[in-house]
Structures are given as structure tokens and as C-alpha cells.
C-alpha positions in Angstrom: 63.6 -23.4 -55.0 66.2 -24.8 -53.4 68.0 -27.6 -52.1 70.5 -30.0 -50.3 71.5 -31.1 -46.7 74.0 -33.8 -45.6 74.5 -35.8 -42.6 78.0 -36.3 -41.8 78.6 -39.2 -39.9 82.1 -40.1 -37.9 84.6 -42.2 -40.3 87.6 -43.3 -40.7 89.5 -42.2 -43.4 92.3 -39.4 -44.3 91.9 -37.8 -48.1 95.5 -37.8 -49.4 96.0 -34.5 -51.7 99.4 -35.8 -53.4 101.1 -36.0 -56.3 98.8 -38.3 -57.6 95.5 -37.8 -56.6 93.0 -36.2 -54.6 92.1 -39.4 -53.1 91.1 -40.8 -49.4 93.2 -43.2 -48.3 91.3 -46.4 -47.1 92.1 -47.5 -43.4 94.0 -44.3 -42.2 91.3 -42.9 -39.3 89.9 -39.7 -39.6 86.1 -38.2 -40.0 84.6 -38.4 -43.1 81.0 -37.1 -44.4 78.4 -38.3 -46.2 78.7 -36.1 -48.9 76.0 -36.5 -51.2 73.7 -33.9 -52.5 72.5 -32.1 -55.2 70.1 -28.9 -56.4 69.2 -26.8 -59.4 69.0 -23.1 -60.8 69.4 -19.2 -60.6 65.9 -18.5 -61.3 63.1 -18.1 -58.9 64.9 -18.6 -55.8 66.8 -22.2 -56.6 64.0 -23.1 -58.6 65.2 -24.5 -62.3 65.0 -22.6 -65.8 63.8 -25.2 -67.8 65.6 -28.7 -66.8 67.6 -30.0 -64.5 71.5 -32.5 -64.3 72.3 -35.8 -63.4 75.3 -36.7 -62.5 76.9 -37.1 -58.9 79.9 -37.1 -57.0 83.0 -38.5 -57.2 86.8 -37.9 -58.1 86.9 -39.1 -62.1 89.0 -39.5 -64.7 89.3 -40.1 -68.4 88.1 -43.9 -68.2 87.2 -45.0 -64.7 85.4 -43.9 -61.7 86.7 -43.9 -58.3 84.4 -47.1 -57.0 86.7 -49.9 -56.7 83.9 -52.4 -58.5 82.9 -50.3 -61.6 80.8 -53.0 -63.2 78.3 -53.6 -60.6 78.9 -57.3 -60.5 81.5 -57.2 -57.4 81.2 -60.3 -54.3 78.8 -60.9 -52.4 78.7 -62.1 -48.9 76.6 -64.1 -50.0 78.4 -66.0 -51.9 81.2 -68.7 -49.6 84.2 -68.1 -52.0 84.7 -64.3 -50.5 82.5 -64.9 -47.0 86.1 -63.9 -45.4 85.6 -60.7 -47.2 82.7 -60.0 -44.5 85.3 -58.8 -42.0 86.8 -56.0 -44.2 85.8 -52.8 -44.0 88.6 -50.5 -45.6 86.2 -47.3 -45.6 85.1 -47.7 -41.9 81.8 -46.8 -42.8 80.5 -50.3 -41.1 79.8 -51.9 -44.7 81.5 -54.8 -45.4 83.4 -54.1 -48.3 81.6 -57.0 -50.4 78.8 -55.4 -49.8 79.4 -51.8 -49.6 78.2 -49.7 -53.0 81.1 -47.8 -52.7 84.1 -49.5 -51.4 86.4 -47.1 -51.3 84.0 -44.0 -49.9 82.5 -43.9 -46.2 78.8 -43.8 -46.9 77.2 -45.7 -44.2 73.7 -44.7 -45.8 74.7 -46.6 -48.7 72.4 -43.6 -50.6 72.1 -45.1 -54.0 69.3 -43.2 -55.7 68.8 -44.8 -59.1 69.1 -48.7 -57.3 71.8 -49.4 -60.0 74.4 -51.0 -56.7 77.1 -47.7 -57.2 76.7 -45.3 -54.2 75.4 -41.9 -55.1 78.5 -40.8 -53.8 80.3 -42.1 -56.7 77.8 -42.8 -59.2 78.8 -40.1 -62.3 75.3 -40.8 -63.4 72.9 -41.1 -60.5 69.8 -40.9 -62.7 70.6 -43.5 -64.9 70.4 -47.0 -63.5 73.4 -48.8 -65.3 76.0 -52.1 -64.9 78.9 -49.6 -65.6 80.3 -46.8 -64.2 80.7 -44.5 -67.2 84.1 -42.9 -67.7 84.1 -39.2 -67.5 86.2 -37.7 -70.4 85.7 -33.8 -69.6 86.5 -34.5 -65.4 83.0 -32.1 -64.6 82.0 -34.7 -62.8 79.1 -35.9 -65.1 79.4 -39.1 -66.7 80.1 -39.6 -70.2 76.6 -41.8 -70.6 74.8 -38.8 -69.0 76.8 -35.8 -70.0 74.9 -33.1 -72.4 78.5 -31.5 -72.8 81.0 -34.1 -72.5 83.6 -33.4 -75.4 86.9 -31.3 -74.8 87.1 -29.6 -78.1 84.0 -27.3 -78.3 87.0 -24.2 -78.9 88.6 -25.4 -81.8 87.3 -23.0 -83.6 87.0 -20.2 -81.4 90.6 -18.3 -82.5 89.9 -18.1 -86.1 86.3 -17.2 -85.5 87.3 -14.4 -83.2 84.9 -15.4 -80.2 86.4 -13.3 -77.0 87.5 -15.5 -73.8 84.6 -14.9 -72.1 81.9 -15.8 -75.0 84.2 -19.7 -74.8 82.2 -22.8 -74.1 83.5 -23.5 -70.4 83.5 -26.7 -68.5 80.3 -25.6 -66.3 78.9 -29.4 -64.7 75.2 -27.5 -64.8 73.2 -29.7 -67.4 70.2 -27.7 -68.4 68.9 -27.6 -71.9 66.5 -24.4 -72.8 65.8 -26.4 -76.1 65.6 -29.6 -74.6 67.3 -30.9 -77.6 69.7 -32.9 -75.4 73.0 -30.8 -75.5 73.6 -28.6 -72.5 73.1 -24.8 -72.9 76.6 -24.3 -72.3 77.8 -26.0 -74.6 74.8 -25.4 -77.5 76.1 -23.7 -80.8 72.2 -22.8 -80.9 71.1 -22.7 -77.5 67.2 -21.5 -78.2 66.5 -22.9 -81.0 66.6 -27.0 -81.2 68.8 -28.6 -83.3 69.8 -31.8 -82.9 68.3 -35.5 -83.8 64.9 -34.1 -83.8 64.7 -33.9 -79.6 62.8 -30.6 -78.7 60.0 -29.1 -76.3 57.6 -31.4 -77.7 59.7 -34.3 -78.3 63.1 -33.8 -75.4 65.6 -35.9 -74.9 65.4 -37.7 -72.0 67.9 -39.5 -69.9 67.7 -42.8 -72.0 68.5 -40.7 -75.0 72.0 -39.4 -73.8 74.2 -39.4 -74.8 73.5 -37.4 -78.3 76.4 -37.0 -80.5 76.5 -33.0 -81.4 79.4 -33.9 -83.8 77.3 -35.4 -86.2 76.9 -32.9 -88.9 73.8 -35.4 -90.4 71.5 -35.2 -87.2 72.9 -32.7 -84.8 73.9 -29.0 -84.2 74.8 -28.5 -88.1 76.9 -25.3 -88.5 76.7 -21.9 -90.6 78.6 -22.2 -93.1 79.8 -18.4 -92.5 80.7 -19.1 -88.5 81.7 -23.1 -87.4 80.4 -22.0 -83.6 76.8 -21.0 -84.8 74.2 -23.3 -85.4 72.4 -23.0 -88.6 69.3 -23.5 -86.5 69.9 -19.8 -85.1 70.3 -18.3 -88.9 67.2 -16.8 -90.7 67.4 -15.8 -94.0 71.0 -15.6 -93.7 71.6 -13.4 -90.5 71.7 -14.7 -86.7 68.3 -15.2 -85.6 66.5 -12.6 -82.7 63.8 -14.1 -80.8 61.6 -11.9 -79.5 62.4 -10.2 -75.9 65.7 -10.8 -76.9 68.5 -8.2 -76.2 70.0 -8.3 -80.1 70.4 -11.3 -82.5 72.4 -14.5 -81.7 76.8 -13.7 -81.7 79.5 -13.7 -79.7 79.8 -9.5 -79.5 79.1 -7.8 -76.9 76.0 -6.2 -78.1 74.8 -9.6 -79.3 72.7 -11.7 -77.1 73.9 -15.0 -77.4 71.6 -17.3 -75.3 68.8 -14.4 -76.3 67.7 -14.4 -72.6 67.2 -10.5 -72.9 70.7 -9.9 -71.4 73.7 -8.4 -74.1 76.3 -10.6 -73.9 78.6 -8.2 -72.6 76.4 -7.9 -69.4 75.1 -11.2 -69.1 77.1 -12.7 -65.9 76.7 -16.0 -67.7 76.0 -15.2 -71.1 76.0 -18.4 -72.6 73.3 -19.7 -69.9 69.9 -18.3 -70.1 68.2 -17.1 -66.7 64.0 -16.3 -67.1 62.9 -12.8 -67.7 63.4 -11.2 -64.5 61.8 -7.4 -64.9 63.1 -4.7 -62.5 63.5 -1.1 -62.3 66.3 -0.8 -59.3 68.7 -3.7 -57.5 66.0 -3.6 -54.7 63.7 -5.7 -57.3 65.9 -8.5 -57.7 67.6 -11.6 -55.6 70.3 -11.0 -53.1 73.6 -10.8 -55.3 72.0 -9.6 -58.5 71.9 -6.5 -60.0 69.2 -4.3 -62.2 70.7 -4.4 -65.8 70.4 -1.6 -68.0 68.0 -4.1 -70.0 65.6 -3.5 -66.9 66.1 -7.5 -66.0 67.8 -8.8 -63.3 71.2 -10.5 -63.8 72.4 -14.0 -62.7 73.4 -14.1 -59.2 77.2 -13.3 -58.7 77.4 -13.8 -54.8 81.6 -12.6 -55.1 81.1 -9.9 -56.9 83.8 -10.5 -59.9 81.7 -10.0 -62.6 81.1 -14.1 -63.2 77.7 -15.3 -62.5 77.9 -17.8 -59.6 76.3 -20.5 -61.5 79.4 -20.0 -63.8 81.8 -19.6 -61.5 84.7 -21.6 -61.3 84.9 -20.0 -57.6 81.5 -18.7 -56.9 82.4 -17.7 -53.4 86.2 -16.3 -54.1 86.6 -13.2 -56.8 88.8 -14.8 -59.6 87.8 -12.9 -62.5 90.5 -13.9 -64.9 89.2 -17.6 -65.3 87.5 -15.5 -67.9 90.8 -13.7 -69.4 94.0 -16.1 -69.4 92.3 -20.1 -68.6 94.8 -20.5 -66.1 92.1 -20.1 -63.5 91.4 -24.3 -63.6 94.6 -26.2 -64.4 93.0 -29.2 -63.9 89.9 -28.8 -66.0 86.9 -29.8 -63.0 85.6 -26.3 -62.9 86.9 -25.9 -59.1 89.2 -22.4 -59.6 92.9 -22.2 -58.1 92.1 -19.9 -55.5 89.0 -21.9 -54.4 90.8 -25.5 -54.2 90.4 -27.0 -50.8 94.5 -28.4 -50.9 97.0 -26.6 -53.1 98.1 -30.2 -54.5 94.7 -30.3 -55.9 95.0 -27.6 -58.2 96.5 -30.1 -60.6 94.5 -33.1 -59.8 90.9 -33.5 -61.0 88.6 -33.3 -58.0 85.2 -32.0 -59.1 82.4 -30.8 -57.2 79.7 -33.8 -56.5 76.6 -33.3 -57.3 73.1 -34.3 -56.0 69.3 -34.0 -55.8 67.9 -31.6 -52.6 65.0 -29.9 -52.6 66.7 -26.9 -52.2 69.4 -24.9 -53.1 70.5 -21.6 -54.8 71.9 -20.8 -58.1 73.3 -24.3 -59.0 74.6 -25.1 -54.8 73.1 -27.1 -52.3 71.6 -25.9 -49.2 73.7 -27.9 -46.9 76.2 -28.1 -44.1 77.7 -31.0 -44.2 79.6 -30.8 -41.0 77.9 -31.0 -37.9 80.2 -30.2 -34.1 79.3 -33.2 -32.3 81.2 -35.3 -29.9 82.1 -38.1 -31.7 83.7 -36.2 -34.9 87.6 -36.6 -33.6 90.5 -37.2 -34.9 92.9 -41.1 -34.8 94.2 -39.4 -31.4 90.6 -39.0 -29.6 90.8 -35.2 -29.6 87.6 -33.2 -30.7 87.9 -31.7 -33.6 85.2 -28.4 -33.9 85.1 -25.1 -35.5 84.8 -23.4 -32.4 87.1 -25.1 -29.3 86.7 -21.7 -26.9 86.0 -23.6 -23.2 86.6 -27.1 -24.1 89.5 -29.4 -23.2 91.7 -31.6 -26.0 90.2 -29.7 -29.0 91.5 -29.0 -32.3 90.4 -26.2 -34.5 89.2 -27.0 -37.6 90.7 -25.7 -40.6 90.2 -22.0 -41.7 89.8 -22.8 -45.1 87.0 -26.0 -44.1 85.3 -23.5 -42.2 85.2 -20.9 -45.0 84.0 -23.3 -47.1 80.3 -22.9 -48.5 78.1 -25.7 -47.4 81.0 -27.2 -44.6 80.2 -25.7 -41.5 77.3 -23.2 -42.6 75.3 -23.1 -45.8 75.8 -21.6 -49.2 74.5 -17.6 -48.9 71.4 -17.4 -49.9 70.5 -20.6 -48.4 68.4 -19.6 -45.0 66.1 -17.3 -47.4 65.6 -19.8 -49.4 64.8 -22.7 -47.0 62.2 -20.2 -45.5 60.9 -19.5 -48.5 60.3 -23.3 -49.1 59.2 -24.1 -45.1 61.8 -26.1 -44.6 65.0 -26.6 -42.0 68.5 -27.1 -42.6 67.7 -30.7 -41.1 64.6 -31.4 -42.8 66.4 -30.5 -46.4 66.9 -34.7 -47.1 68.3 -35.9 -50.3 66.0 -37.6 -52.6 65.7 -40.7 -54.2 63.8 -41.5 -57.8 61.6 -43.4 -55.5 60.9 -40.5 -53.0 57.4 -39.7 -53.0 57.8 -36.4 -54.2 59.4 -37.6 -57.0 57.3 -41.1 -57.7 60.0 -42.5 -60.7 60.1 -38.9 -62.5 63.8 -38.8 -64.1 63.1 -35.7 -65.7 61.7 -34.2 -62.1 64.4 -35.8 -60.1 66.9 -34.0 -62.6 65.7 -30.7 -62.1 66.5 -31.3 -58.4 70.4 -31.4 -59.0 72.7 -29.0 -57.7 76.5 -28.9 -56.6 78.0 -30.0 -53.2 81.5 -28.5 -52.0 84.6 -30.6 -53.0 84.7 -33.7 -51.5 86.9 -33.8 -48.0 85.6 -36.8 -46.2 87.9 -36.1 -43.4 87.2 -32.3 -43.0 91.7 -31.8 -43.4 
């Protein structure tokens, strides 16, 4: 399954890409989108493995969000002392800033899926009602208080243990958990097995029990005492475990099979993420983008071609193999790749993907377009601004790289098939809410739902 479509909306706002952050500047006019959706796996079309993400969208940091009130306790026009608030409206998004859920973001929806007062479109933890907006130490994008791989130091160990580049925990926003033992499975030192304060299949960590410390040697991913990266969970009688099905026991060589999905490490386009059993005999038997292994199963989806699975692809959409090789790939550590960032000034600056719940999407990205060419989308000077200005008077192109950019102008590939496959439009892919219907208060379900929009550019510069 799939999932994901925004509405943008004519705003006023300009993002400034400078020194200092990749920020939009309140009160300077421009067009701005609603950006705020979200999706889930590789497997079965968009549908997910096993579980699903929360978190949302945003620029973060190391201890605050970007929402102007991060403790949920801001004015009120309700309330006389900041009445004369009322009249400001810094994002343009027709909210008065004492009452807008995100002050600092156009969102005239004022989408807030968990009801906690931030805006989806800031809220690091959308799933999680909570007074705070948590801090987000790893900039992925997913809140500290919701984050199932949230520390910076997974790779201490990784030199003296001689794990290759590409077998290296890597900052991949994607929050499922095969063992539902409530750390991610890219960032599990036993990723099959469940290891960690008693949480598994029968017993898994929900939402309210994030987040789980995987540092604590008493209760949580304990390691073998012959390799610091390997969970003793994943040793049997003192040799790496192999699960049944699986491709060879669990390591970090390339014949090993790591996340024992059936796919050898050195093959697996995301080894340390484990896609369903996929049996083929020829390319023809598996998804657009992935290819018939030698195992007979069909790889991850890798819709560039370099080699990196797109749901672990720092650019799934621009070949940039060497974010495996030399970790230059993503100076700024939000899983956005150098050749992929929508402003060159960005490449420093933490700007990560938002992330959101659509019914449909395709290995980890939303089905959406989030800009639509309509009248009303023009610039401070009144000129149209459109991908396509061929026959119209006072247009301006918009930018190559916006246009080029999955889920801008046209969907992620992949995307048509899938909304087929689900019966559904562009248009009729909404965002959903913990109280949708479809969802009926399920945060588990609602999770499962998560996938990743493109960066945010509220003003399509």
C-alpha cells in the first residue's frame, strides 16, 4: 500500500537557505505548501513489513523544534492581555498567530493529528499527544520521545570490530521494528530476535513505551561478549544465530545475512532492513525497480539504480553510491544526500524530510504532489509562477530542481501504480488523522501509515 497527498495552498513566506538555517522567513511573501504527509514500506506495494513511524515534519535540532511555542501553553485570543495579538499573522496562513499551532509555518489546515496543539507540520512526534515538543538529538526528523533510533553513537565500535561502511548503522528516519522490541531495525544489534526490556511480538512496545533505552546493558540489547555490535539475543550456543529461510547466520560479511531476511548482506540493497520473502525466478516477478536476486527473492526497491535500496537512500531519486563508501554523502546528518539537497546552503544545515500518515505511498515516500499550477500560486510581484509558462503572459518558470523533485510537481515513481492498485486518485489520497475513521484511535495502525514527504520548501524557491 501506499500513501500521501498534499494540498498546497497560496502563502506568504520566503524559506531562507543561509548560513544559519534552512528556515522560512515569517512576513517575506511568497507561496508556501501545506506540506504534511506521511506513508510506509517496500513490501507489497507501500504496504508495511511489520510496523510502521511516527514522527513528522519539521527543521530540528539538538534541543528545540522549529514551533515558536514548544510547550503547548502559548496565548490565546482568548485571553484580553494578548487580544492585540489577534491581528498578527507572521505566516500568512490566515491564523492568528495566538492561535495558530504552528506560528512560524503556513498551515492554514492547522492539521494536527494527535490533538496535542503543535501542527503536524512541526510536530517531531505526531502520534504522541504531548505538552512538549521533544528535542531531536539525531536531526532524522523523529523526536527524541518517539524515536526507536535516536542516539549518535551506534558506530563506536564499528572500526575495531571490522564492520565494512556499508554494514554501519545509518541515520534512516524509517521506524519499523521486525521484533517489535521497540528499537528500530536499523539501528537493532539483534534485529530478529527481541531483546530488549521484555517488549516482543506478544508483548511490543507501543508508542507510550518509547522511548526505550538500548544502552542499558540490564534490560536492553545486551552484547556478545566476542562482538560489542551483536546482540547476545542473536548467539546460540556460541555462534550467530540462522533463522530459518535465512540466507547465512547473523554478521556483518558479506555472505552473512544480517537482518536474516533471506538476502546475503552483500546483496541486500538495505541489508540492515528486512523486506518479506518475495519469491521470484526472473526481474519480471518483482516490483518496478527491483531485481531477482541470486537467492530467488526480490530485492528492495532501488528506483536510481546505485546499488542503495531507496528506502535507504539518502538520495533515493539521485545515484550517490558513496554515502555508503566515504560518509561525506550527508554533512549534515538528516539523511537528505549532498547531491539531492534542494539549496546548496542546505547541505550543512539540518533540514530533514517530514514525515506523515497517507494511505499510500511506496517504499518509505508519499504519494503526493504537493504543488498544484493554479492561478493564485504567484510570486510578492503578482506574476504566475508554473512549471510550464508556454502561452501565458507574466509567468515565471519554476525551478528545475522543484520540478525534478519527487512528490513537488508529480509524484514519487511508483506512485500511479500504486494508487491504482489501492482505487484511489492523487486527490482522494488525504492525510489521516488518529481520529479518521479508518484509523478509529489505533496508534499502532496510524504508525504503519507513515512515510516521507520531500524537503520542506514552503515557497517552491
Amino acid at each position: 500500500m501506499s500513501k500521501l497527498i498534499t494540498t498546497p495552498i497560496p502563502a506568504l513566506a520566503l524559506t531562507l537557505c543561509a548560513a544559519f538555517a534552512c528556515v522560512p522567513k515569517a512576513g517575506d511573501l511568497g507561496l508556501l505548501t501545506d506540506a504534511t504527509t506521511g506513508e510506509s514500506g517496500d513490501t507489497n506495494e507501500g504496504t508495511t513489513l511489520d510496523s510502521g513511524t511516527t514522527l513528522d515534519s519539521g527543521t530540528t535540532g539538538d534541543d528545540s523544534s522549529d514551533s515558536s511555542d514548544t510547550d503547548g501553553t502559548g496565548p490565546s485570543c482568548g485571553d484580553p492581555n494578548y487580544q492585540f495579538k489577534c491581528v498578527d499573522d507572521g505566516d500568512r496562513d490566515d491564523q492568528p498567530i495566538c492561535d495558530d499551532n504552528a506560528p512560524d509555518h503556513y498551515n492554514p489546515d492547522q492539521f494536527d493529528g494527535d490533538a496535542d496543539g503543535f501542527g503536524d507540520i512541526i510536530d517531531l512526534c505526531p502520534a504522541t499527544p504531548e505538552d512538549t515538543n521533544t528535542a531531536d538529538s539525531d536531526r532524522d526528523g523523529v523526536g527524541n520521545s518517539c524515536d526507536r533510533c535516536r542516539a549518535q553513537d551506534y558506530n563506536q565500535a564499528a572500526d575495531d570490530e571490522g564492520v565494512p561502511a556499508f554494514m554501519r548503522v545509518r541515520n534512516v528516519p524509517l521506524q519499523d521494528d521486525l521484533d517489535r522490541d521497540g528499537v528500530g531495525d536499523v539501528c537493532d544489534n539483534c534485529v530478529a530476535v527481541a531483546n530488549c526490556e521484555g517488549f516482543d511480538a506478544d508483548n511490543p512496545a507501543t508508542e507510550n513505551d518509547l522511548p526505550v533505552d538500548p544502552d542499558d546493558p540490564q534490560t536492553c540489547q545486551t552484547p556478545w561478549s566476542q562482538h560489542a555490535m551483536i546482540g547476545d539475543a542473536c548467539i546460540n550456543d556460541g555462534a550467530p544465530l540462522t533463522l530459518p529461510g535465512a540466507a547465512g547466520p547473523v554478521g556483518f560479511g558479506d555472505d552473512d545475512d544480517w537482518d536474516q531476511d533471506g538476502l546475503a548482506n552483500v546483496i541486500d540493497a538495505c541489508p540492515r532492513q528486512p523486506r518479506a520473502a518475495e519469491p521470484c525466478e526472473s526481474d519480471a516477478d518483482c516490483p518496478a525497480t527491483s531485481e531477482c536476486t541470486a537467492a530467488k527473492l526480490c530485492n528492495h526497491r532501488d528506483h536510481d539504480g546505485d546499488g542503495v535500496g531507496t528506502r535507504c537512500d539518502t538520495c533515493p531519486y539521485d545515484p550517490n553510491p558513496t554515502q555508503l563508501v566515504d560518509g561525506s554523502d550527508d554533512e549534515d546528518g538528516d539523511f537528505i544526500g549532498k547531491v539531492c539537497e534542494t539549496y546548496d546552503d542546505c547541505a550543512e544545515r539540518p533540514n530533514p524530510r517530514p514525515i506523515a500518515h497517507y494511505p499510500v505511498s511506496v517504499a518509505g515516500y508519499c504519494c503526493v504532489a504537493t504543488w498544484f499550477d493554479k492561478p493564485e500560486h504567484r510570486d510578492h510581484k503578482g506574476t504566475l509562477i508554473s512549471p510550464d509558462c508556454e502561452g501565458v503572459n507574466n509567468c515565471k518558470l519554476l525551478l528545475t530542481k522543484v520540478v525534478e523533485e519527487p512528490g513537488v510537481v508529480t509524484p514519487p515513481e511508483g506512485c500511479d501504480e500504486a494508487l491504482a492498485a489501492a482505487g484511489l486518485t492523487l486527490e482522494q489520497n488525504k492525510k489521516l488523522s488518529l481520529d479518521d475513521p479508518m484509523i478509529g484511535g489505533d496508534v499502532e495502525l496510524w504508525r504503519s501509515f507513515a512515510c516521507l514527504m520531500p524537503p520542506l520548501d514552503q515557497d517552491f524557491d
